[in-house]
N, C-alpha and C positions, 0 to 999 in steps of 0.2 A: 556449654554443657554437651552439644551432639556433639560437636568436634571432637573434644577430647575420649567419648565412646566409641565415636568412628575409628581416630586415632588406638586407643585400647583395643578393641577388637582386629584392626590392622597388624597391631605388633605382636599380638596373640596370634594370629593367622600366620603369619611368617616365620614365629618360634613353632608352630607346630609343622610347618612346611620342612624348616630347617632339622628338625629332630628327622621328621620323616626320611627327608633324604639321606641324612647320616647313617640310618639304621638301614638303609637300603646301600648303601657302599658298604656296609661291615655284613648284610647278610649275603650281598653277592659275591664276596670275598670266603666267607665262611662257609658257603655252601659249594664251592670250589675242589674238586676231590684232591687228596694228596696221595703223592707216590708213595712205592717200595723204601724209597732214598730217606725218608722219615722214619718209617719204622727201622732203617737199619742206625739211622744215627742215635736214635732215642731210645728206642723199644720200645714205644708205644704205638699201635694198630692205628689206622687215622680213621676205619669206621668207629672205633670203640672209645673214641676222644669223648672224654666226660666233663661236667661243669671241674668235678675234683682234680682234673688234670691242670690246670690251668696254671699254679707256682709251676709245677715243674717244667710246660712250657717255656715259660718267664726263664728258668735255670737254663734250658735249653740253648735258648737264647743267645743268655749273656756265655754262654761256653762255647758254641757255635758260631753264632754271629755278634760279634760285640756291637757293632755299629748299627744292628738292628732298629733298637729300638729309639736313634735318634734319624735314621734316616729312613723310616716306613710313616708314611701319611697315616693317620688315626691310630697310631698304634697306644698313643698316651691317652687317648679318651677311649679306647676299649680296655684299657687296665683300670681308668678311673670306675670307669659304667661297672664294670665287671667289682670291683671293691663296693661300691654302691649296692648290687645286686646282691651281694653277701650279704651285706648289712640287713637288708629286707628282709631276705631270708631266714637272717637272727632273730630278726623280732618280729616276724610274723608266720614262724613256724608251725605256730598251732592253726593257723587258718591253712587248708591246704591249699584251695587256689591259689592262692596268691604266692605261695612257698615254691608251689608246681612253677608258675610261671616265671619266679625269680630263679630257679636252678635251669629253665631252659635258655634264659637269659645269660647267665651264667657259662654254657655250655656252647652256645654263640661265641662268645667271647675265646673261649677258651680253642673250638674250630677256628678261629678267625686267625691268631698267633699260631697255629699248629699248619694252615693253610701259609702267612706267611712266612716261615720258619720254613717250610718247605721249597717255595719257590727262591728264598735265598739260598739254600743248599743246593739245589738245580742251576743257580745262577755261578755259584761258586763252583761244582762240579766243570759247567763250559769253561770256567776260567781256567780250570787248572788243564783241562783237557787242551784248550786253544793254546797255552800256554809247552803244552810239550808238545803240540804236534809244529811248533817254529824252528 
């Protein structure tokens, strides 16, 4: 009986370890500032990136970088977390904290793709640039 609470409170401990880090690779990613080179591909401002911006990132995307979104580390569990985070926010609109906290969650997500969308646009800009100056 202790073992298996030892054991339970271990893999508890390591799922909260594991979430934690995650959310610290997608905030240190999301808090990253973006260029000019985004609002001119997009037209959207990257201080004024909102939870509601976040499809049209996604659109952005696949217009921009098609291979984005299988070749960026977290990108499929910031889209999952982020559809998750909707859902809360559906159904528990009328509570405001908890609403508050799933559209900034939300808005994370949506800086996060707006952040990487941008460094591949900078990445492909060098390309095309290293490419004509041969």
């Amino acid at each position: 009986m202790v073992a298996t609470l030892i054991l339970t409170l271990s893999v508890l401990a390591l799922l909260q370890f594991a979430i934690s880090q995650w959310r610290l690779i997608w905030l240190t990613t999301a808090n990253q500032p973006v260029s000019e080179h985004l609002r001119a591909a997009t037209g959207l401002d990257g201080a004024r990136i909102g939870a509601n911006d976040f499809p049209a990132l996604l659109g952005f995307c696949d217009e921009l970088s098609p291979g984005i979104r299988k070749g960026t580390p977290w990108f499929r569990e910031v889209t999952c977390y982020y559809c998750v985070m909707t859902k809360v926010q559906q159904l528990f609109g009328a509570l405001p904290a908890l609403s508050g906290w799933a559209s900034a969650e939300r808005k994370i997500c949506a800086r996060f793709v707006a952040v990487v969308l941008d460094q591949n646009l900078a990445i492909d800009l060098d390309r095309r640039a290293a490419a004509r100056s041969i």
